[in-house]
Structure formats: C-alpha cells, structure tokens
C-alpha positions in Angstrom: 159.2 238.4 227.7 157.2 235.5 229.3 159.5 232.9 228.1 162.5 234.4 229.2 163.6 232.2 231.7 164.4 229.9 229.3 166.9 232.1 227.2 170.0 232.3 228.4 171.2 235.3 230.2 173.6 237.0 228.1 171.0 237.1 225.2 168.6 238.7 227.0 171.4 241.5 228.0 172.7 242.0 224.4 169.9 241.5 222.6 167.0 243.7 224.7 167.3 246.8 222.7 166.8 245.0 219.4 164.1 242.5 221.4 162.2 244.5 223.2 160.3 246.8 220.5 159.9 244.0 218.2 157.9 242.1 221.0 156.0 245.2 222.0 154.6 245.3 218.3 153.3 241.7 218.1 152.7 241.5 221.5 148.8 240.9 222.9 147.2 244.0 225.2 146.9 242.1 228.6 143.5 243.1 229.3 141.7 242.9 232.9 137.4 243.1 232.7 135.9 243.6 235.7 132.6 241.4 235.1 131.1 239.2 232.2 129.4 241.5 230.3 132.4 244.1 229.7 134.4 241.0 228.7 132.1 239.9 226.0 132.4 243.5 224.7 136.0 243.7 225.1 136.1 240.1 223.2 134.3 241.4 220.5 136.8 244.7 219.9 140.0 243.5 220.5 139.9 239.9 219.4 143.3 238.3 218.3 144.8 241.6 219.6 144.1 241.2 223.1 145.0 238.6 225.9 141.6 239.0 227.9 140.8 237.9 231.9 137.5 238.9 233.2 137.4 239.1 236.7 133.4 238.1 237.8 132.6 235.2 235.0 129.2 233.9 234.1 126.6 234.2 236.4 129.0 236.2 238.9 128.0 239.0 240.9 130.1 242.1 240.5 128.5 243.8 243.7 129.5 241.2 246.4 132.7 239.7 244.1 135.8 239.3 246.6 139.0 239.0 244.2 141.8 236.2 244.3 145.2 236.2 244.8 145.5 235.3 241.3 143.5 238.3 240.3 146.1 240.6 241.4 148.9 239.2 239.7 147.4 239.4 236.8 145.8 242.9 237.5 149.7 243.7 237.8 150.5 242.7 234.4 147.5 244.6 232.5 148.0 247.2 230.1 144.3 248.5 230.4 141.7 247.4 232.7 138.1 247.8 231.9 135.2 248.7 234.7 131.9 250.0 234.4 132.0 252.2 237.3 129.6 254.3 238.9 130.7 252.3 242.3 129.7 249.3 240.6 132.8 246.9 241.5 133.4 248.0 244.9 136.7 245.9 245.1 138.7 247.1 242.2 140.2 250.0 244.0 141.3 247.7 246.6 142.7 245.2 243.6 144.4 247.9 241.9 146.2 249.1 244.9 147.0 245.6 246.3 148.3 244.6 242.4 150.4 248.0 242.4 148.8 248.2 238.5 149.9 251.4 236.7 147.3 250.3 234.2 144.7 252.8 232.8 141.5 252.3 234.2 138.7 252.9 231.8 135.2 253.6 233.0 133.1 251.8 230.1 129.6 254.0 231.4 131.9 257.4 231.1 129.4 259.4 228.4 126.6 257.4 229.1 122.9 258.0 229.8 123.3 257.5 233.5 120.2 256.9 236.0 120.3 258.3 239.0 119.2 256.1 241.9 116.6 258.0 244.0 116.9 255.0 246.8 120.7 255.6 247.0 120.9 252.3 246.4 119.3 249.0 245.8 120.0 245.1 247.5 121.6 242.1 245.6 120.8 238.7 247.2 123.7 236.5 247.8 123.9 233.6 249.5 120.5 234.1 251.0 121.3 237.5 252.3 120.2 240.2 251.1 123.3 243.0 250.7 122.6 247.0 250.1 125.0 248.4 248.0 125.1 252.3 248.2 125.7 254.2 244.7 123.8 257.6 244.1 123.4 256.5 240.6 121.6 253.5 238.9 125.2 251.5 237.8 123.4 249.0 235.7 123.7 250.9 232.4 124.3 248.3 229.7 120.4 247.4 230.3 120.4 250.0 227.5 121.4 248.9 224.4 122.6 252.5 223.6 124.6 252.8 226.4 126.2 249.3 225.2 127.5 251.4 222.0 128.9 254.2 224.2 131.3 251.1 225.8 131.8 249.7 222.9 133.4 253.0 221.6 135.1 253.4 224.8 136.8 250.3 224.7 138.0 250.6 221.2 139.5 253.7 222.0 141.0 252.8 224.8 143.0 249.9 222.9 143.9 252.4 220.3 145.5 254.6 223.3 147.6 251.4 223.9 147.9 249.9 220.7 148.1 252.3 218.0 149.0 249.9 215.1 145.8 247.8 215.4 143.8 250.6 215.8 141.9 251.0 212.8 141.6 247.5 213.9 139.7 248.2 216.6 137.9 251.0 215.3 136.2 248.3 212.5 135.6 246.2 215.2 133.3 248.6 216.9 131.7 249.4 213.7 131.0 245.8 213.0 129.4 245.1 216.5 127.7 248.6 216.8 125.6 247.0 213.3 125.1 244.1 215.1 123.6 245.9 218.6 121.0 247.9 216.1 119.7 245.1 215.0 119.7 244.0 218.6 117.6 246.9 219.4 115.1 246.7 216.5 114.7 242.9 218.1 113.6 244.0 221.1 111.6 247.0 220.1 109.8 244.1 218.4 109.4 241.9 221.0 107.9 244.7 223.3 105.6 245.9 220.8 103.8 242.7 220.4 103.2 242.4 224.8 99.6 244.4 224.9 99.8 247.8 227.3 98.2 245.8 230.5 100.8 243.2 230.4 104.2 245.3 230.5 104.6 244.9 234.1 106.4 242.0 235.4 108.5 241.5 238.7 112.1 241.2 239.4 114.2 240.2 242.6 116.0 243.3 242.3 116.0 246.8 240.5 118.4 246.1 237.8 116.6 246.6 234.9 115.6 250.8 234.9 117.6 251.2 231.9 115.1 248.4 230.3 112.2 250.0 231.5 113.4 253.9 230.4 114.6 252.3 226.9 111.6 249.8 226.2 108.4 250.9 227.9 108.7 247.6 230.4 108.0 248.1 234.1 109.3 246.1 236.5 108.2 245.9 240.2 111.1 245.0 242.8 111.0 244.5 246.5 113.1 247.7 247.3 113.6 248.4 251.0 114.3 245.1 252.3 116.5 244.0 255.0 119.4 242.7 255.3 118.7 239.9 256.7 117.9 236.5 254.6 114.4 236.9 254.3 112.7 239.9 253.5 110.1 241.3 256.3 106.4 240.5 256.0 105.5 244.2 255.5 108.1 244.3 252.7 106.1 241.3 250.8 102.8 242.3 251.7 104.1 246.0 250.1 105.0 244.0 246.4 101.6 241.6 246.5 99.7 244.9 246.6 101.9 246.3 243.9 101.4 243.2 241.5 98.0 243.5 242.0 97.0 247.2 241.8 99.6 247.2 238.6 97.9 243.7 237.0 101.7 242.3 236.8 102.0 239.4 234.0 104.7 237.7 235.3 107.6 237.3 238.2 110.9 236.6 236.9 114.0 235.0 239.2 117.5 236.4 238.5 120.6 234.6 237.5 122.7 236.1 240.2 120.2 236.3 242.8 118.3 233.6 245.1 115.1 232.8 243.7 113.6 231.8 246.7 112.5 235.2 247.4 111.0 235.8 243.8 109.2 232.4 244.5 107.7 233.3 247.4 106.1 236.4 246.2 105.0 234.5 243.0 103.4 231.9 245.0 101.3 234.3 247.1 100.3 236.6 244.1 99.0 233.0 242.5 101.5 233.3 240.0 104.5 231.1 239.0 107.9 232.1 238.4 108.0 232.6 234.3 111.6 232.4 233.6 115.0 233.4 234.8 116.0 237.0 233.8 119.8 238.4 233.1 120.6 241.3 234.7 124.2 241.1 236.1 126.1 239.0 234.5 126.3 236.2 231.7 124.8 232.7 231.6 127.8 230.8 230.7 128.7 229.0 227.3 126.1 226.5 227.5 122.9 229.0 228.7 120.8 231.3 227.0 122.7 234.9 227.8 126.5 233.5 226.9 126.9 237.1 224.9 125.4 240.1 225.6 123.6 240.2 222.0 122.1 236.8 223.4 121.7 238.4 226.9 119.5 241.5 226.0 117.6 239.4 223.2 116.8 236.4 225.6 115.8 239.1 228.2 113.2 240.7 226.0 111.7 237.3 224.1 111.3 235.7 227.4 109.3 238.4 228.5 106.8 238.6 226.1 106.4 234.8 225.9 105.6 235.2 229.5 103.0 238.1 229.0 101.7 236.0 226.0 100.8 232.9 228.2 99.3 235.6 230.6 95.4 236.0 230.3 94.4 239.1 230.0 93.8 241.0 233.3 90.2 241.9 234.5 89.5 245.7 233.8 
C-alpha cells in the first residue's frame, strides 16, 4: 500500500480485507542484494516480478562497504534479502538488526564448492590502505562459474518460497540463464586453452580469484601477508618479484576495487606493465566491460590470454 496516503481513510478501513490479498498477488518481491554481482543474478531470475536494490553497486567493495541510512529503510521493507556469505559482507548483520528486517536471509554460496582459506584470510586495498578481512573460508565463490549455477538455483527458489504464483516463473528463469552460464564456461575453457602452459601465471592485487585458478588451470600470484598500512613492506615486494620470476609470470593485472598503485609498483620492478584491469569483486558499471556477470567472467578470461598472447615466450 505505498500510495495509501493518498486514499482516504475510511477506504482503507473498509476495504483492507478485499484490498490487501489482491495487492499481495500483483505486488513486486522487494528484494535487498548485498553486492553487484548477486544483483545481476537476482535481475536475471526475478525480472518483472521483483523490485530489486543492491546494496554495494559497480565497482563497490563488499568487504569494507559501510551501509546508509537509506539502506536500512529499505532493508526494512524486503521480503528476501540475498548475501553471499561465508563472512563476506561483514555489515549485513549489523543492517539487519539496525533495519529490524524479518526478511529471509538467503546465503547465495549455501551448497557450494567452497575454498577454504589456509591464510584465514586475505587484504582488500581501499583507499590506499590495505584492510585484512578474517574468514576461515575463501568467500569469493562466484569466480566459479559452477558455483554461479548453485546461486542461481538458490535464488529462484528462494522467490518461489515468497512468491509461489510466479514460481514456475522463476524456475524458467534459472533454466534460461543456467544455458546461458554453460556457454559461459565453454568460453572460457576456450580462452584458457589457447594461453600455452608457461604463460598461465599472472599477478593480482589480491587473492580473489582461487575459484578461477581451481576451475580453469590459471594461477595467480598475490602479495599475501601484507600490512596494513598503505604501502606494502619491502620484504613483502621483494617476496612477489621473486615469485614472478621463479614462476615466469606473463602478466600483472590491477583490480577494479583495489588501488592499482601497488600492482604498478610490482609490475614496474618485475619490468613488466600492468596488462589490464581484472574483475574480481564487483561489476564494472553499465558503460564498462564487466556490467553483467556473463560479461564479467568472459572479459576476465579473454583479457587474460590476450595478455599472455602479447607475452614472449619465457626463457627455459
């Protein structure tokens, strides 16, 4: 009843019984996504049926994200509100509670391949810090393609639980996009299989991208152990240089939600350049590469090898 407040008072009192299921029915599912990614998979299921606000947009980090005022407002008015997990978003509990939400909360990664993290944890960069977020598993699962369809079944079935008359809706929904993310994968299997052995190592600002590696057969070097403070130590740079070199990497990549400068400064010292900008975290937005996460995972892999490609073959 969003409009209510222009219906005169006496209406609304008669007429609620007759009212209120009749709105229910054709009535949106207010939807809350925590980051960018889940909300292009939520898009995709619910479509028309859903009212949808993602929390962390394009380009947004989900890690460090501190929500509105706004945010809780409409985190009050959800009916189901979708997280990865796997301590992930480290403010929803603190929205949730703050918003009073009776909402579900559906973990999108429940049933999922799930890495464990043998650091404990890994650093995002932000702001030109770098910040250590603890989680004794790897939370970045959608870096698998598989684990994409395990959310994208998740979701549909949690807007079934809500909205049981458009759920066969929902349920061809999924079935259309699941098509659409094995063809995803046979485009990246592609793209891998044409970068030679020696040249499937590249470097990252941060360990996002396990799930990649595991799923694809690329590895990705990271500066892991850093400190917090802006820069990391020399020890900590001198530890990746001899990494790059004693695994031939073909490439450094800078993130979209991280701060290249430390990325640059490793490529610049390994007599590399910085090939390209990776998407780990989040969405580009509309007018990027990564706007979707079909475009995301596709741009991710094709970058890569056009990278390696340009690369000249390392010395034996």
């Amino acid at each position: 009843m969003k409009n209510s407040g222009s219906i005169p008072l006496y209406l609304l009192i008669t007429g609620v019984l007759s009212v209120f299921p009749v709105f229910q029915a054709n009535a949106k599912i207010n939807v809350i996504a925590s980051f960018s990614i889940i909300g292009d998979l939520a898009k995709n299921i619910g479509q028309d049926r859903i009212a949808l606000r993602t929390l962390v947009g394009p380009n947004g980090d989900a890690h460090v994200y501190e929500p509105s005022p706004s945010d809780a407002i409409a985190m009050a008015k959800a009916d189901v509100i979708l997280i990865n997990g796997l301590q992930l978003e480290g403010f929803i509990s603190r929205l949730i509670e703050a918003s009073e939400s009776s909402a579900p909360v559906i973990e999108t990664t429940k049933g999922a391949n799930i890495i464990r993290d043998p650091a404990g944890g890994h650093y995002h960069f932000y702001d030109g810090k770098a910040v250590f977020h603890a989680a004794p598993f790897d939370p970045h699962a959608w870096q698998s393609v598989a684990n994409a369809k395990i959310a994208v079944n998740n979701i549909a079935n949690a807007f079934c639980s809500v909205d049981q008359a458009g759920c066969e809706i929902f349920q061809k929904n999924a079935l259309t996009y699941n098509a659409k993310l094995l063809q995803l994968e046979k485009k990246i299997i592609k793209a891998v299989d044409e970068i030679p052995p020696n040249k499937r190592t590249v470097v990252v600002g941060h360990n996002a991208f396990t799930y990649f590696e595991q799923a694809y057969g690329i590895r990705f070097l990271s500066p892991q152990g850093i400190s917090t403070e802006s820069e990391a130590s020399a020890a900590d740079v001198a530890g990746i240089l001899k990494q790059i070199k004693d695994n031939k990497a073909s490439a450094v990549f800078s993130e979209n939600i991280s701060n290249p400068r430390l990325v640059e400064q490793i490529a610049s010292e390994a007599g590399l350049e910085v090939a390209g900008i990776l998407y780990s975290d989040a969405l580009s937005d509309a007018t990027g590469p990564a706007a979707t996460y079909l475009d995301m995972m596709a741009h991710n892999a094709t970058t890569i090898a056009a990278a390696a490609a340009k690369r000249p073959d390392p010395l034996p």
